[in-house]
C-alpha positions in Angstrom: 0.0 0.0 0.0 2.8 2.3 0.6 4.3 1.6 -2.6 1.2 2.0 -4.4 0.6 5.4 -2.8 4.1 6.8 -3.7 3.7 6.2 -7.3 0.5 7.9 -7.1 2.5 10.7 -5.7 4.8 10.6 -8.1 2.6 10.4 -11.0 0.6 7.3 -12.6 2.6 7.4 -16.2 5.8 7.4 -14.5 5.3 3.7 -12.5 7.8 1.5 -14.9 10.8 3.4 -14.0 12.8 2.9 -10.8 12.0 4.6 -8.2 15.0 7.1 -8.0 14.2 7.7 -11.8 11.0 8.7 -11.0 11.9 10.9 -8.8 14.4 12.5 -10.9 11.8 12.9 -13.7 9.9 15.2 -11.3 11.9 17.0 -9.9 13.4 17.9 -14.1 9.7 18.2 -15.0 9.4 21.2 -12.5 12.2 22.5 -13.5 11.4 22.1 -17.5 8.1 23.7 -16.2 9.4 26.7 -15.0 8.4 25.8 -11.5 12.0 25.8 -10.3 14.4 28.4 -12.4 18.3 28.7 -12.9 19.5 29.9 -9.7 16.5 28.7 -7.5 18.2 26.8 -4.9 15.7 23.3 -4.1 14.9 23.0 -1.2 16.8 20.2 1.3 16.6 16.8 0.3 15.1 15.7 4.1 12.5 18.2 2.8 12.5 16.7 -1.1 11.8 12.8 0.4 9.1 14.4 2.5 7.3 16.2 -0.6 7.5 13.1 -2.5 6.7 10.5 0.0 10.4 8.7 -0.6 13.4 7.6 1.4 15.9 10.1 1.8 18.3 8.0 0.0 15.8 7.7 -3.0 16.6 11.4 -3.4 20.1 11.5 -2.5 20.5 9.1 -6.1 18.1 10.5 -8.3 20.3 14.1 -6.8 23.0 12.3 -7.8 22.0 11.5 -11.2 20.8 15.1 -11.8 24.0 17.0 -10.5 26.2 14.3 -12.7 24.1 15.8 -15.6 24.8 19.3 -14.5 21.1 19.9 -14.2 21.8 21.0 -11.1 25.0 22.2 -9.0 25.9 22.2 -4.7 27.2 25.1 -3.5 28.8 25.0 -0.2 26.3 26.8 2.4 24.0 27.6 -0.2 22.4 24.4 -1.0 21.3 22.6 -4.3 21.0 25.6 -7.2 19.3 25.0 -10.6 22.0 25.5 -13.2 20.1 26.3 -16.3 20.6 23.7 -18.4 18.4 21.6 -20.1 18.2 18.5 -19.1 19.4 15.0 -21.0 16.6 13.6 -23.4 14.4 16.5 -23.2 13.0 15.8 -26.5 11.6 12.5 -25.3 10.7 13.3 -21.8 10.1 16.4 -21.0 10.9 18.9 -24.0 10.3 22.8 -23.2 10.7 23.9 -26.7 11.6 27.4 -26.1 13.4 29.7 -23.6 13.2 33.1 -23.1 15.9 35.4 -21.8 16.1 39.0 -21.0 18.8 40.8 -22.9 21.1 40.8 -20.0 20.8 36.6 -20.4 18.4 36.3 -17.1 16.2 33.1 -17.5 12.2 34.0 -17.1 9.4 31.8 -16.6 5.9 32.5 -19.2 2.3 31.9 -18.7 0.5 30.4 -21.6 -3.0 31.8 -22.1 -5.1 30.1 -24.1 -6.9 32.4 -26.7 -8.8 29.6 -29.0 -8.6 25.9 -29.3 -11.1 23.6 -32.1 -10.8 21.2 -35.0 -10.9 22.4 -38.6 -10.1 21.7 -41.9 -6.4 22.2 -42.9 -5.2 24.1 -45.3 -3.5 22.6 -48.3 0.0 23.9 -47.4 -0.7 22.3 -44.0 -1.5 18.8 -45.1 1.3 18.7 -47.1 3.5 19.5 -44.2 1.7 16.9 -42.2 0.9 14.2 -44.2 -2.5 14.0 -44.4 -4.3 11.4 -46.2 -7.8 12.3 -47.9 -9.8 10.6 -45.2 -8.1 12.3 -42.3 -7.8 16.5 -42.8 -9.3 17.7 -40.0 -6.4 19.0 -37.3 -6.9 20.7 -34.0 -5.6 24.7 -33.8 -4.3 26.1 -30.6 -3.6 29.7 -30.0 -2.1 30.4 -27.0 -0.4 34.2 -26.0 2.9 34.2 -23.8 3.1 36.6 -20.6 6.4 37.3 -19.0 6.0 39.0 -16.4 2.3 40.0 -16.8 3.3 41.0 -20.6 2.2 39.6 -23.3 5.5 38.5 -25.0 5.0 35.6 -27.7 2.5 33.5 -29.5 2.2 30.1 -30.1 -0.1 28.0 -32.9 -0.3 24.6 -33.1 -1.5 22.5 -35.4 -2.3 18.5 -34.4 -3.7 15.8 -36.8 -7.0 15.3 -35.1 -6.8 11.5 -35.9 -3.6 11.2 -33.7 -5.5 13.5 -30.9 -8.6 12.3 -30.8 -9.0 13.8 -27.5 -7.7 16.5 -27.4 -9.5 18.8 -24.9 -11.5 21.3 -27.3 -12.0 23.9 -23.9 -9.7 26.2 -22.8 -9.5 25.5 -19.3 -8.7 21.8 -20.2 -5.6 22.3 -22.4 -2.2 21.0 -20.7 0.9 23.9 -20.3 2.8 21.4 -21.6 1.7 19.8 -24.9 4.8 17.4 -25.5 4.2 15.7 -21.8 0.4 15.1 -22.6 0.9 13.8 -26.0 3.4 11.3 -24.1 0.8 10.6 -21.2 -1.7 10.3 -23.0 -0.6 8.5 -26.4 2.7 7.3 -25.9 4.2 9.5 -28.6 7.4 11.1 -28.0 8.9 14.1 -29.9 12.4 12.9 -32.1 13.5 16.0 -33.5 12.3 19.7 -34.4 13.0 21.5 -37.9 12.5 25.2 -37.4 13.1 27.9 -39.7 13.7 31.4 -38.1 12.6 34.7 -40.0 11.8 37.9 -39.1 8.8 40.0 -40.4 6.3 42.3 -39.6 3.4 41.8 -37.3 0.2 41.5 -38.5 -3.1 43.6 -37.5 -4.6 40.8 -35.5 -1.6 39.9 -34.0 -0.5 43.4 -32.6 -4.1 42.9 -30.4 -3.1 39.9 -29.3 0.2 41.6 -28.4 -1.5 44.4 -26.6 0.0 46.6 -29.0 -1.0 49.6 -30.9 -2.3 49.1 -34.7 -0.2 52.0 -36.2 3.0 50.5 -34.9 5.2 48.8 -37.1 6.3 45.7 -35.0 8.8 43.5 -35.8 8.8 39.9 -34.6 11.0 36.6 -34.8 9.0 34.3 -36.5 9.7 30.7 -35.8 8.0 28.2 -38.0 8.5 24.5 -37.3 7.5 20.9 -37.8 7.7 18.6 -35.1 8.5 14.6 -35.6 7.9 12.2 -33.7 10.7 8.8 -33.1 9.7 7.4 -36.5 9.9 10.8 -38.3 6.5 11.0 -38.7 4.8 14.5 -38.5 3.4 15.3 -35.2 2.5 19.1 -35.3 2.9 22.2 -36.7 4.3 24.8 -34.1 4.3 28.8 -35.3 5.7 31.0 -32.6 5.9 35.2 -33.2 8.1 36.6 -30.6 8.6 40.1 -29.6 12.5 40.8 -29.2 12.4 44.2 -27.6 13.2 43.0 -24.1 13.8 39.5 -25.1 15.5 37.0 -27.1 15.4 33.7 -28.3 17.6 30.6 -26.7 17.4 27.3 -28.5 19.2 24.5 -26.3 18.7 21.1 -27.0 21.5 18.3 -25.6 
């Protein structure tokens, strides 16, 4: 029974690891999340068994594990600190596609708001992209806005094949922050590798409002268009991000 409950503590699509792997997926799935930051410090590992409902030396390996990947770093009497790198196999586990950074290279956390989510038909050019057969043309469109900071700073679209999402949650509320995890929970499907191309252009009417920006300004953004595969190089999604680089820029890290 005590087993049982830890894994439930844990998370129910992480029970066929061990136990200290688990735990380490957790603990880089906060910090992929944005819940824990470079240069957060974590808190004790007495008080990391505690949260997780493991043995101390459960942590002190999956710890282990994560400061051998330089994930995270011990300072002496400051404590465990975040370093800022992205973790080992993000792309199958728990992949945070982007990263935004102040000028000065500060890392800074977003909040996705979800503007519109439904099925529709695609477009020509986008079932081309994806492989759609005649039977199966329908995708599900996302539109979410970036905040940093209580700014709107980037927008994201995607573009699913609604035959590989059947479920896809059609309400705004019900749409997960992080789309590569759920398609993983919930299908099995894991990202293998991202092909972006990176432009730069000029806003359009629509999306200065969603920018919170003034319709007679002429606003620049980094346009990132991309086409995610999944481990048999199948297309998985369509992702279009328009980022304003005023106060930010752009890091790509993938190891």
């Amino acid at each position: 029974m005590a087993n049982k409950q830890k894994m439930q503590e844990l998370g129910a699509s992480l029970v066929a690891a061990p136990l200290h792997e688990q735990v380490k997926e957790r603990i880089v799935e906060r910090i992929t999340s944005g819940a824990w930051s470079a240069g957060d410090v974590l808190p004790a590992e007495i008080d990391l068994a505690t949260m997780l409902g493991v043995s101390y030396g459960t942590i002190r390996r999956a710890m282990g594990d994560l400061t051998n990947e330089g994930i995270v770093m011990r300072r002496r009497r400051t404590g465990t600190v975040v370093t800022g790198r992205m973790p080992n196999h993000t792309l199958s586990r728990f992949y945070k596609y982007f990263r935004l950074q102040t000028q000065d290279g500060r890392l800074i956390t977003t909040t996705a708001r979800v503007k519109s989510v439904g099925r529709r038909a695609a477009s020509a050019e986008e079932g081309e992209r994806l492989k759609l057969d005649d039977g199966n043309q329908e995708v599900c469109d996302l539109l979410r806005v970036r905040e940093a900071e209580g700014h709107p700073v980037m927008m994201d679209n995607f573009i699913i094949p609604a035959a590989r999402v059947p479920n896809f949650p059609q309400v705004a509320d019900e749409v997960p922050e992080l789309i590569f995890n759920w398609l993983l929970s919930e299908h099995h499907i894991q990202l293998g590798a991202v092909h972006e191309k990176v432009t730069a252009r000029l806003a359009s009417a629509p999306e200065k409002q969603w920018l919170g920006k003034p319709d007679d300004e002429a606003l620049a953004l980094l346009d990132i268009n991309a086409l995610a595969l999944d481990t048999l190089n199948e297309p998985l999604m369509i992702m279009r991000h328009a980022a304003l680089t005023e106060a930010h820029c752009y890091v790509n890290e993938m190891r």
